[in-house]
BAFI-89862 format. One record per residue (C-alpha): x, y, z. Coordinates in steps of 0.001 Angstrom, whole numbers. Each point is the difference from the previous one (the first is absolute). Layout:
BAFI-89862
+---------+---------+---------+
:       x :       y :       z :
+---------+---------+---------+
:       X :       Y :       Z :
...
+---------+---------+---------+
END
This chain:
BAFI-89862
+---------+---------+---------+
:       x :       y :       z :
+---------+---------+---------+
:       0 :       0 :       0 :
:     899 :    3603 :    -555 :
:    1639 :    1249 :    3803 :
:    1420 :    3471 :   -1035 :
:     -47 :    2908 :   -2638 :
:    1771 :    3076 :    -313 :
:    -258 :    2991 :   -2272 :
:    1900 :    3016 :     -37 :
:      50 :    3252 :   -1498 :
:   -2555 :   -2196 :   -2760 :
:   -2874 :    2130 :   -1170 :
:   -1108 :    2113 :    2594 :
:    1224 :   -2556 :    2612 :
:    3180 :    1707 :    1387 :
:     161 :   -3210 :    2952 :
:   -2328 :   -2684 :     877 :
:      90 :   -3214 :    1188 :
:   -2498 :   -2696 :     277 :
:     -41 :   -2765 :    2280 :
:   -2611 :   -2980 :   -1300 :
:   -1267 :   -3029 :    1779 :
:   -1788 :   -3413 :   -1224 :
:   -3166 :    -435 :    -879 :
:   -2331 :    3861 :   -1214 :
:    1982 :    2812 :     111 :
:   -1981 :    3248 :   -1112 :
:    1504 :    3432 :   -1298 :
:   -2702 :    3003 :    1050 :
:     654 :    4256 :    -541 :
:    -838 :    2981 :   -1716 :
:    -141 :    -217 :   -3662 :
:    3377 :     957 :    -929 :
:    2158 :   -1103 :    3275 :
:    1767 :   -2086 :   -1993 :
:   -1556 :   -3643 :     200 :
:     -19 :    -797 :   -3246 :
:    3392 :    1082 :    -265 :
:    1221 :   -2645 :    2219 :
:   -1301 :   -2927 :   -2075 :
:    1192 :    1625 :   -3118 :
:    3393 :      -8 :    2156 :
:    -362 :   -3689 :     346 :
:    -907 :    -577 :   -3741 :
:    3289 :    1364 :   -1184 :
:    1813 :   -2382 :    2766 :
:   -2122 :   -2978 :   -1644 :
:    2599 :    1355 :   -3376 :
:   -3001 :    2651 :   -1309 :
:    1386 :    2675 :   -2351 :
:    1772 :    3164 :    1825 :
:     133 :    3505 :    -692 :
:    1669 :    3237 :     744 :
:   -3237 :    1402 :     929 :
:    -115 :   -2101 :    3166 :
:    2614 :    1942 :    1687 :
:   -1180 :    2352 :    2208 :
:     675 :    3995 :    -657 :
:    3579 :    1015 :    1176 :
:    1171 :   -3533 :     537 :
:    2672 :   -1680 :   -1894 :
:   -1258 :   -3590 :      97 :
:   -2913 :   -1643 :    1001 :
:     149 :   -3327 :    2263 :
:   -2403 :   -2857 :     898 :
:     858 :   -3186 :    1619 :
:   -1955 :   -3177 :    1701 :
:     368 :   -2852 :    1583 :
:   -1543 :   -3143 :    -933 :
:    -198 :   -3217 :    2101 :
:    1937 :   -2779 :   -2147 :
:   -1364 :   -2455 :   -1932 :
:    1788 :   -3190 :   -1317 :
:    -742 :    1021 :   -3222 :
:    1148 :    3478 :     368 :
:    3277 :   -1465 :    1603 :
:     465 :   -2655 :   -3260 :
:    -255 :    3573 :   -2099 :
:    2388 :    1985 :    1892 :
:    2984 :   -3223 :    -255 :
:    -992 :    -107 :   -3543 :
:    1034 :    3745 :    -239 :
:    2791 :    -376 :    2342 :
:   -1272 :    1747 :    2824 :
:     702 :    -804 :    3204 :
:   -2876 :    -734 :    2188 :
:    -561 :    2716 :    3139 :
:   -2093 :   -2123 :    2836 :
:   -3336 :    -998 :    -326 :
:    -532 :    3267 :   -1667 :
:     106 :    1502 :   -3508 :
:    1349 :    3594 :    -301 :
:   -1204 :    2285 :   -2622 :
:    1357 :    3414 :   -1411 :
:    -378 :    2131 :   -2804 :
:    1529 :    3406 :    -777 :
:   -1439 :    2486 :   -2323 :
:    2536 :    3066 :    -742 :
:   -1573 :    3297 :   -1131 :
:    2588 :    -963 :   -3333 :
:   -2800 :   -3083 :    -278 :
:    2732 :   -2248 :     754 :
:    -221 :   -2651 :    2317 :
:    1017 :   -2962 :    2035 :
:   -1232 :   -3044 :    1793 :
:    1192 :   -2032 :    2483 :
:    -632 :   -3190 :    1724 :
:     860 :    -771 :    3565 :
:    2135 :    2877 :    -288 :
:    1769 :   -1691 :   -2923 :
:    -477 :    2248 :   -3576 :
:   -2415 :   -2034 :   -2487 :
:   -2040 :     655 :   -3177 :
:   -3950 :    1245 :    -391 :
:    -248 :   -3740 :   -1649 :
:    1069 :   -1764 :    3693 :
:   -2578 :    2421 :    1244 :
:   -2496 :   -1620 :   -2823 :
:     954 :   -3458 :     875 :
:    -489 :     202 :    3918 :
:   -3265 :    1852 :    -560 :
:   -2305 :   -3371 :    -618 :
:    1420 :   -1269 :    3229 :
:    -252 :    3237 :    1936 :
:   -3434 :    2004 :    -783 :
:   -2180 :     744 :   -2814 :
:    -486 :    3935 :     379 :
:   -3763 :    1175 :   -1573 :
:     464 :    3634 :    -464 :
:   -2094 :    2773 :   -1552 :
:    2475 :    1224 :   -2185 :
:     501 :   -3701 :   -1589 :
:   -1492 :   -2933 :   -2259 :
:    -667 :   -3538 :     574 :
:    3113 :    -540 :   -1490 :
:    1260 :   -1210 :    2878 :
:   -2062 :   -2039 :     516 :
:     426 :   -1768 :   -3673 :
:    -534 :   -3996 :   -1745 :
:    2177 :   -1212 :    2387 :
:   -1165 :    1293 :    2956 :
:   -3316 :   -1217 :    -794 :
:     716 :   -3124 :    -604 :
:    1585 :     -24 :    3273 :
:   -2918 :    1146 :    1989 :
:   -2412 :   -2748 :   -2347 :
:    2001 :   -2833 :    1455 :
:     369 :    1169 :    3617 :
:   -3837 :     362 :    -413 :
:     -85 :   -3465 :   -1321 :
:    2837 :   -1396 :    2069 :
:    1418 :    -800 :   -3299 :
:    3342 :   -1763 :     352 :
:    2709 :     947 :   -2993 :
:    2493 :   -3011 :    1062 :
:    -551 :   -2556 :   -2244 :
:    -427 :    2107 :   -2799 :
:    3567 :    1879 :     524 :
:    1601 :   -3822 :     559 :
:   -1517 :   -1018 :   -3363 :
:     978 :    3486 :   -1496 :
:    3588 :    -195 :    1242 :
:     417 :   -3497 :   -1409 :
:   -1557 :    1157 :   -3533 :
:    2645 :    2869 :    -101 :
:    3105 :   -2357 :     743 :
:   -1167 :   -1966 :   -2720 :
:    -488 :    2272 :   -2279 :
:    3762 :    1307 :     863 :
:    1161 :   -2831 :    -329 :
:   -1183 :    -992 :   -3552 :
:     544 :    4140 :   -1413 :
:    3528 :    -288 :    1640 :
:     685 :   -3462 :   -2299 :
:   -1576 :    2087 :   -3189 :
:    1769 :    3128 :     822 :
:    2934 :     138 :   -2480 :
:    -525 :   -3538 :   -1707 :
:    1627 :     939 :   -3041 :
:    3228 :    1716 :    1826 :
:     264 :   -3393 :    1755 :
:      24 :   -1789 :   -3437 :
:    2342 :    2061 :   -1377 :
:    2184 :    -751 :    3059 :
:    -503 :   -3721 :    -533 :
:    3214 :    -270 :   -2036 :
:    2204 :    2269 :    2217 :
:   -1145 :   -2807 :    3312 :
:     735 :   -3057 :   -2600 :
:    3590 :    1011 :    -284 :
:     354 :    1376 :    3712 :
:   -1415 :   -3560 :    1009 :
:    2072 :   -1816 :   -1911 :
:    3310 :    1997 :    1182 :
:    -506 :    -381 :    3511 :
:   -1835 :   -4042 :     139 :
:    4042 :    -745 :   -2729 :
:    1840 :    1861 :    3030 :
:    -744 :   -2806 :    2138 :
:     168 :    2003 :    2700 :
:     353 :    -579 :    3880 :
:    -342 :    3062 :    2984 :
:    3248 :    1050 :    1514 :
:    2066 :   -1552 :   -2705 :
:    1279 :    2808 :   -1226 :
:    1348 :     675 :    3677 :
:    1850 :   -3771 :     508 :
:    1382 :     908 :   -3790 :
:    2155 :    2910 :     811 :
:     979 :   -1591 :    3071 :
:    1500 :   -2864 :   -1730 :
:    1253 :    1932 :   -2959 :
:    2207 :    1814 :    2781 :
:    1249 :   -3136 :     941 :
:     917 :   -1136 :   -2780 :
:    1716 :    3364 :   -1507 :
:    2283 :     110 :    3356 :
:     584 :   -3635 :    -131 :
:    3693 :     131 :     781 :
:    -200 :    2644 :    2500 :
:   -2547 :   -1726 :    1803 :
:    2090 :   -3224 :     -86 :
:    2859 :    1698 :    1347 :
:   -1803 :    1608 :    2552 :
:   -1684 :   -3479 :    1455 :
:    3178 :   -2289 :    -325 :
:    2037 :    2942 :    1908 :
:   -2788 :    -104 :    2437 :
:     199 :   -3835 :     938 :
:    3920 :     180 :     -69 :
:      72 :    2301 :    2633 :
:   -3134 :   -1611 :    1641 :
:    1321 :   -4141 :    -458 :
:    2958 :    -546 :   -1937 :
:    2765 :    2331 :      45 :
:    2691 :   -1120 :    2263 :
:   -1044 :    3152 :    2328 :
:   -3806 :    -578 :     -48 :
:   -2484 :    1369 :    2775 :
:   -1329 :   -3975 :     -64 :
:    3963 :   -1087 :     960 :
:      27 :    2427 :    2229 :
:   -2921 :    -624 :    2000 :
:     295 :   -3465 :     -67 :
:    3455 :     472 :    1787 :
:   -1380 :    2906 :    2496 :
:   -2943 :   -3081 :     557 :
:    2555 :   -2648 :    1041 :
:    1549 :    2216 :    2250 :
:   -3539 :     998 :    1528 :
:    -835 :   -3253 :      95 :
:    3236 :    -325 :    2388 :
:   -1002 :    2546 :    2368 :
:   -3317 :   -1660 :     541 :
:    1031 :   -3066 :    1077 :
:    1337 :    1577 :    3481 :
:   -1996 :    2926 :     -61 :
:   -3866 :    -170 :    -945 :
:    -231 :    4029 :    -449 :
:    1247 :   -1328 :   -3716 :
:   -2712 :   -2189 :    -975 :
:   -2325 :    2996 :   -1679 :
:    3062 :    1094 :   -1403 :
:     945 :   -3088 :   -1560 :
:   -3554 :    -354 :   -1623 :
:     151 :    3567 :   -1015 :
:    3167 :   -1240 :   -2294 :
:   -1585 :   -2957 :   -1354 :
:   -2722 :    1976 :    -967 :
:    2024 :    2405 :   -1849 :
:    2166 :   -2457 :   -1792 :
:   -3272 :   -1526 :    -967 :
:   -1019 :    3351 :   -1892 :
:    3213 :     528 :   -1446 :
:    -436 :   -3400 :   -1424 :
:   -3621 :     726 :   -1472 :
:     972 :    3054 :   -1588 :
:    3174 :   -1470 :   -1297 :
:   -1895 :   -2400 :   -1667 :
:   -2647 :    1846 :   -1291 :
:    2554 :    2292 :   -1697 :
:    1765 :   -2783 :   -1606 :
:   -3283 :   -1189 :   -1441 :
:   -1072 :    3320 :   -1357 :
:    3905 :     314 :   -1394 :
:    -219 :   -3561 :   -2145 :
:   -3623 :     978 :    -998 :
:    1338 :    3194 :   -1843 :
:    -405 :    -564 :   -3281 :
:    1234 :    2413 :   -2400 :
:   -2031 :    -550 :   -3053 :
:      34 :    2752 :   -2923 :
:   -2701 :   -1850 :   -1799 :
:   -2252 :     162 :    3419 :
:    1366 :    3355 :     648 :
:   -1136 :    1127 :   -3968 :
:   -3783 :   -1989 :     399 :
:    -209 :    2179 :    3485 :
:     -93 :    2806 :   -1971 :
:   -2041 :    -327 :   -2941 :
:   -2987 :   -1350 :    2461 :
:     957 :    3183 :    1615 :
:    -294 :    2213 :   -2502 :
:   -3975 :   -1756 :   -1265 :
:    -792 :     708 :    3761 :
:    1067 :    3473 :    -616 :
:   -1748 :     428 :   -2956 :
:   -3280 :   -1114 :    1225 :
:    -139 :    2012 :    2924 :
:    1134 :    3144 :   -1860 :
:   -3085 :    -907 :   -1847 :
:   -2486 :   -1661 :    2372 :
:    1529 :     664 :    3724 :
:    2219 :     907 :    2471 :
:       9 :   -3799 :    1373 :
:    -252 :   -3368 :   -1478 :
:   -2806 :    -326 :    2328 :
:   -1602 :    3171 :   -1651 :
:     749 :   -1781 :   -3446 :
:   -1532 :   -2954 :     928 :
:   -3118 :    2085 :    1010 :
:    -405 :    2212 :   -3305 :
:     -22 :   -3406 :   -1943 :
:   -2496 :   -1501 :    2374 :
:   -2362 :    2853 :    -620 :
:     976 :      95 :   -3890 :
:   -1402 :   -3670 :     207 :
:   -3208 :    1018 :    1810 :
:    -931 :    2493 :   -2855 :
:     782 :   -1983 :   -2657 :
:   -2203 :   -2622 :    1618 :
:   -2376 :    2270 :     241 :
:     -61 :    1113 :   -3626 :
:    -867 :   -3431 :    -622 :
:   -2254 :    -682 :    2165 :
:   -1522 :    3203 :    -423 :
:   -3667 :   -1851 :   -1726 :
:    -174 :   -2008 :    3074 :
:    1136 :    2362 :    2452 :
:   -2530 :    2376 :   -2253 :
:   -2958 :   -2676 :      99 :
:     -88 :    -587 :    3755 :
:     684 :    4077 :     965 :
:   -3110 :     751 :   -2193 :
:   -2025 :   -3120 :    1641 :
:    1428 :    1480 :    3565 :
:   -1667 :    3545 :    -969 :
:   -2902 :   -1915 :   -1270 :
:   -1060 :   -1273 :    3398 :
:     733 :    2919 :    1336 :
:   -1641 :    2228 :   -1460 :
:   -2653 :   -2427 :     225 :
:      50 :    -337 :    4044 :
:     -36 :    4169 :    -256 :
:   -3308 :     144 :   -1906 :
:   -1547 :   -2558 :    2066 :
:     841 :    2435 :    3391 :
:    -785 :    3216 :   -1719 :
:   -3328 :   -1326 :   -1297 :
:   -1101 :    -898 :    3574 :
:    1190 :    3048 :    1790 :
:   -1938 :    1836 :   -2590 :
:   -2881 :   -2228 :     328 :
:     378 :    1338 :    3930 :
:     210 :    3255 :   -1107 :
:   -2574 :     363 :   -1871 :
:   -2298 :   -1414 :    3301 :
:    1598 :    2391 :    1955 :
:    -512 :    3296 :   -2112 :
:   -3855 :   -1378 :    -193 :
:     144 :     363 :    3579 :
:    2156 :    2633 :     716 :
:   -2058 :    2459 :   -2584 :
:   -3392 :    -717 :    2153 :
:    1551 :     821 :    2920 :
:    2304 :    3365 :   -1218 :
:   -3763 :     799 :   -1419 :
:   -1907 :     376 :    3151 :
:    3324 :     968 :    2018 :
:     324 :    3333 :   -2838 :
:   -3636 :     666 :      53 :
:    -507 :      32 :    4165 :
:    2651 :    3135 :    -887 :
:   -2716 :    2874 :   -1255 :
:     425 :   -1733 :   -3816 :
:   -1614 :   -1798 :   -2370 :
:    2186 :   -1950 :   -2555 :
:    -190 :   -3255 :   -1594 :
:    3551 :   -1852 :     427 :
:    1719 :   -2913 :   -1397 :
:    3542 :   -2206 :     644 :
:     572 :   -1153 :   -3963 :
:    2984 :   -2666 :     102 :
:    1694 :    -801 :   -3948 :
:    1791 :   -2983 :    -389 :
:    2871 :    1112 :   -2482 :
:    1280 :   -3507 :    -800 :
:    2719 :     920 :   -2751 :
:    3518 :    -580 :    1479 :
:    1061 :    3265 :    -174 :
:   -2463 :     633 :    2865 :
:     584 :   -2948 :    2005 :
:    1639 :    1097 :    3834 :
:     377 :   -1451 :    3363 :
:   -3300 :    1721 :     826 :
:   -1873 :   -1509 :   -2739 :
:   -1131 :     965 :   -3063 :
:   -3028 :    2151 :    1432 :
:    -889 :    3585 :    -855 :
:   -2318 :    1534 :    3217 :
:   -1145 :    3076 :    -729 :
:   -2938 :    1590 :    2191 :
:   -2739 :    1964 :   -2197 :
:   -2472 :    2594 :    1186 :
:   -3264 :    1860 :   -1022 :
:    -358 :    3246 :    2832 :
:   -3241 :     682 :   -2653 :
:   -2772 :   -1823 :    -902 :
:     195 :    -658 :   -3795 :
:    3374 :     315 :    -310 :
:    2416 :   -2871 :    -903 :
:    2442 :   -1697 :    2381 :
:    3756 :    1724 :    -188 :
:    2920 :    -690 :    1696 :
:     402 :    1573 :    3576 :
:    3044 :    2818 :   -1306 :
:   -2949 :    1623 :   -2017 :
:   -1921 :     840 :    2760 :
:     869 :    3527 :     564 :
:   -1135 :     953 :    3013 :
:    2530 :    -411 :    3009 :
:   -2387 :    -568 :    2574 :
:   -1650 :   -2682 :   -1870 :
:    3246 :   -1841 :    -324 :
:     540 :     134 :    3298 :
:   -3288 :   -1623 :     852 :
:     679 :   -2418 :   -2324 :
:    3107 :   -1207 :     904 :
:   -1400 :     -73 :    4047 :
:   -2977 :   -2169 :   -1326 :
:    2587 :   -2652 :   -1640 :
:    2248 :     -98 :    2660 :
:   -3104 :    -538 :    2671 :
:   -1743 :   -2394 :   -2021 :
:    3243 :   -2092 :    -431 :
:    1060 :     720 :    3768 :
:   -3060 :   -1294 :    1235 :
:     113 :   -3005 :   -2378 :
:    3752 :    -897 :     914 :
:   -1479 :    -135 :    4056 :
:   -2891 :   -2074 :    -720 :
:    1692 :   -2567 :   -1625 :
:    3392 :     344 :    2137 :
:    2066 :    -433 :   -2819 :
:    2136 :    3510 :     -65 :
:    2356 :     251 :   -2781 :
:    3484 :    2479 :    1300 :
:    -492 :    2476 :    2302 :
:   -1670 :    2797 :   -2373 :
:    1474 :    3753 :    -162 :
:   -1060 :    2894 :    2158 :
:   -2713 :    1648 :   -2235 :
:       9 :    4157 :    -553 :
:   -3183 :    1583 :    -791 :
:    -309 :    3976 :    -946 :
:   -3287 :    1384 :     873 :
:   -1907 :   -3401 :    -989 :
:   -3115 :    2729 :    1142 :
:    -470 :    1750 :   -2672 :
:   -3617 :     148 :   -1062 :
:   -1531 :   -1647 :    2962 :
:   -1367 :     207 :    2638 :
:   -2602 :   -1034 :    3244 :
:    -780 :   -3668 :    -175 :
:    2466 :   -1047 :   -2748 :
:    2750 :    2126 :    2147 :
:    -198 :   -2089 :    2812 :
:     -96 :   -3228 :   -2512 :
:    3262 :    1176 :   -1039 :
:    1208 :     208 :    3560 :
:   -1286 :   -3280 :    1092 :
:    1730 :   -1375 :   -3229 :
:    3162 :    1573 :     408 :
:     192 :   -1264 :    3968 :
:   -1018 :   -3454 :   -1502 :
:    3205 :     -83 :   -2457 :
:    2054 :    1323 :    3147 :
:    -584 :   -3019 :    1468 :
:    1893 :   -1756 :   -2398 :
:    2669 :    2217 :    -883 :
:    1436 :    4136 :     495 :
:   -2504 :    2282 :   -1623 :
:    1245 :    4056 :      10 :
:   -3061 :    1744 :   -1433 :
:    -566 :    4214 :    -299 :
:   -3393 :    1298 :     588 :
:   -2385 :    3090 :     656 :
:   -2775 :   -2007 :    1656 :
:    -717 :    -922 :    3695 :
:   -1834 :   -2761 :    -825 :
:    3116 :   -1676 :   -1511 :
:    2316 :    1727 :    2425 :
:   -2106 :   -1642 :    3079 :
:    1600 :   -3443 :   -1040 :
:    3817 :     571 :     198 :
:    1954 :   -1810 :    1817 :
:    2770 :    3041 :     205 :
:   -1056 :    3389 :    -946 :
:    2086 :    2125 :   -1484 :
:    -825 :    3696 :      42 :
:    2054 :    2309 :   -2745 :
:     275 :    3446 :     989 :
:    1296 :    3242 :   -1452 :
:    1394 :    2994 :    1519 :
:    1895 :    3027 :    -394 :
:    3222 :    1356 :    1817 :
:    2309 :    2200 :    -928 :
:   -1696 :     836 :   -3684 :
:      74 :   -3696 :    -915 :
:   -2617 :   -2797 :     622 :
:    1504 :   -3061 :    1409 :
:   -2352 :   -3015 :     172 :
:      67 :   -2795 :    2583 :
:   -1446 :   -3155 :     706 :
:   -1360 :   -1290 :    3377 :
:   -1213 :   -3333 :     877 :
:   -3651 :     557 :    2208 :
:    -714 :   -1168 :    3294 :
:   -3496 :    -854 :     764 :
:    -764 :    3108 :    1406 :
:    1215 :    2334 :   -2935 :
:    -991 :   -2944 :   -2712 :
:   -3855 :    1467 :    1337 :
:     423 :    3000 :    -245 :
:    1395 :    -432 :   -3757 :
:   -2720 :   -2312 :    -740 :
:   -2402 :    2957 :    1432 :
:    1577 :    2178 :   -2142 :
:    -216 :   -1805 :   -2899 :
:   -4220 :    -418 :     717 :
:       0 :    3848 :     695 :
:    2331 :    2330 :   -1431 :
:    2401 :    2623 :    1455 :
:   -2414 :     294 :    3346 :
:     447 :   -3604 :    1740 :
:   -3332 :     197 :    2480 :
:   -1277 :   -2140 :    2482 :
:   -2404 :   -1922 :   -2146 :
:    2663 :   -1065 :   -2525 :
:    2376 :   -1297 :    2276 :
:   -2542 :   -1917 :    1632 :
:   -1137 :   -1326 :   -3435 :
:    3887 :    -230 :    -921 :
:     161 :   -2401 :    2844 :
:   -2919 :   -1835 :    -488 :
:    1746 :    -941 :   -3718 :
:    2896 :   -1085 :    1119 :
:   -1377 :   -2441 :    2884 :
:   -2390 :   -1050 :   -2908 :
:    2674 :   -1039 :   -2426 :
:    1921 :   -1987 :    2409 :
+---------+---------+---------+
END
């Protein structure tokens, strides 16, 4: 629900703040105060069009700002945009300059008019006077029809989602079929290279290390024969010499036991000397210096080289690019069967998706039979007399297929007798909207209780002087109406009339005043004892008398 807005120096607002509850809260003043103002304010944080004109005389910018409680739908927007959540709450703000510049930000963190667009479905649908239905568009009706109808869109969007990944899959198979013939030869040859290679991973590495070998094959011979003279068989060798420093150990331990460790400590080491003295004499007869093995090194070298200039850093990467130069070529092959069962795969598909969007429009349809009677006698308990009608279209052509269905609502209405059904953004009077729209959303509300089967938690509703025309009997209809839908949701509606003001939940009074040459407006949220006396003023004018606050106060016990 909406918890906060701001607005300064916007229109003749120089400061005001408004602090809303749950459930009715009601906007009363004096015609011109500046109530309307404040849901225009909240229109333009829904992403509605700005202006320079908004800014108030003298300032440089305009400012207006809310907070929101959080939805998880609202959150799944904001990581989508990269915006880092704030809380449980959703921070608005929009600056106007006098230059008609502007900027937005959410939670604090700058953002687009768009983000403001996409958040605005989750947050509040705004009805002001200065607007169309076009918020309130296809979609949106569609929307409301199945909440009304507790019309589930699941199995549709899984049958919608698999028709799309098999239609991706077969385009992405067509896409470029004749480039991928005309690369047929290229993969023949590349194939063929890398399968006569014969290649194995990490030969390339064991290669050089051998070719090393074998182009320092005297060095290396030397160097291991020098080794194991020194080590075993030169007349000075550490294994002479430790055997000889072990006999004479050996001595010593045969009086004196403090040798024994010592003794072992030799023979251990003699032991190693002897290892490595014979491994080094194996690896010196091994050496074999070989120009012909030394020469076939190199040329396998040098095709190793050659096909990872061309194909790879590695012989493992090599191996890889011929391994997928095999799958395509495969593929090219194959590509009548792979063709045959991708176009039986979209087949069924598309099949399973007609099947669901033919029964959720077969639900529809029900629905908006029901829905229509209802809106009917909702709208004309308002002070009008229309004729009204929920039309669904099945566009079945793929091109209009979605996860939603492929349903057109649209919501007609005759305000004249005689006239033909339009579309609800012809209907050109405000209040009328306004009506409406309240009608729909209480005839759906009260629906969605009854049969306890409430779609997600619905947005808090703004209505602008939903009044207008009306009065007595059908005034105190609209009341009763708009504290049914409060039940159900956050409903901010501005009005002139008592009878509607005597069912708020919070009132709201917006007052005017002057000081210092300029008029300042501000908002205060009413007690009991001063929401009377505004309801009293509302019955009687400038002079609040005894009578109408007695009256006032019978209304307001009345409505509750």
């Amino acid at each position: 629900m909406l918890v906060e807005l701001r607005a300064e120096n916007y229109a003749v607002i120089d400061h005001a703040i408004a602090v809303f509850g749950p459930g009715l809260n009601l906007l009363t003043g004096e015609t011109g105060a500046g109530k309307s103002i404040l849901v225009d304010a909240l229109a333009l944080l829904m992403g509605g069009k700005a202006s320079a004109d908004v800014v108030r005389h003298g300032a440089e910018k305009a400012v207006v700002a809310c907070v929101f409680e959080s939805t998880a739908g609202a959150e799944a927007i904001l990581e989508e945009n990269g915006i880092d959540a704030e809380g449980h709450d959703v921070i608005l703000r929009r600056e106007i300059l006098s230059t008609g510049k502007g900027r937005v930000f959410v939670n604090n963190q700058p953002a687009t008019v768009a983000v403001l667009r996409q958040l605005a479905p989750e947050l509040a649908l705004v009805h002001a006077q200065t607007e169309t239905l076009s918020s309130f568009d296809q979609a949106q009706q569609r929307m409301l029809l199945d909440r009304f109808g507790s019309i589930s869109t699941d199995a549709v969007a899984e049958a919608h989602a698999r028709w799309r990944e098999a239609l991706a899959k077969l385009n992405d198979l067509l896409q470029g079929e004749q480039d991928r013939l005309r690369m047929v030869d290229l993969w023949s040859y590349q194939q063929k290279e890398i399968e006569a290679a014969r290649l194995e991973p990490g030969e390339d590495e064991a290669l050089e290390t051998e070719k090393r070998v074998l182009a320092n094959a005297e060095k290396l011979y030397a160097a291991a024969m020098g080794a194991f003279e020194q080590l075993y068989e030169g007349g000075t060798s550490a294994e002479g010499a430790l055997r000889a420093a072990l006999r004479h150990v050996e001595e010593l331990a045969r009086y004196d036991s403090r040798f024994h460790e010592a003794a072992q400590q030799l023979a251990s080491a003699r032991a190693t000397v002897g290892d490595v003295s014979a491994t080094l004499r194996d690896y010196a007869e091994g050496i074999n210096a070989s120009p012909e093995r030394l020469a076939e090194i190199e040329d396998r070298l040098a095709l190793l080289d050659r096909l990872k200039r061309k194909y790879g850093h590695t012989v493992a990467e090599v191996v890889a690019f011929g391994e997928d130069v095999a799958r395509k070529l495969a593929e090219v092959e194959d590509r009548d069967e792979i063709l045959k069962t991708l176009r039986k795969a979209l087949e069924e598909a598309a099949k399973a998706y007609r099947a669901a969007a033919s029964a959720m429009s077969a639900e529809r349809n029900a629905a908006a039979t029901r829905l229509a009677k209802l809106a009917e006698a909702q709208i004309n308990s308002l002070a009008m007399k229309v004729r009204f009608e929920v039309g669904v279209t099945a566009a079945e052509n793929e091109s209009a297929w979605t996860a939603n269905g492929w349903d057109q609502v649209e919501c007609r209405i005759a305000t004249n007798a005689g006239e033909p059904l339009k579309p609800l953004h012809e209907i050109a009077s405000g209040g009328e909207m306004s009506r409406v729209m309240l009608a729909l959303k209480v005839a759906v509300e009260e629906a969605s209780s009854k049969t306890r089967k409430h779609m997600p938690t619905p947005r808090t509703l703004v209505f602008d002087e939903i009044d207008i025309g009306i009065g007595g009997r059908a005034a105190e209809a609209v009341g009763q109406k708009l504290k049914s839908l409060s039940r159900g949701q956050q409903v901010l509606c501005v009005t002139h009339l008592p009878q509607i003001a005597a069912f708020a939940g919070q009132h709201l009074v917006v007052e005017k005043r002057e000081d210092h040459g300029r008029t300042k407006t501000q908002i205060r949220l009413l007690d009991d004892r001063a929401r009377i006396h505004e309801v009293a003023r509302m019955l009687s004018g400038a002079k609040v008398t005894d009578t109408s606050l007695q009256h006032a106060a019978q209304m307001i016990a009345a409505s509750g």
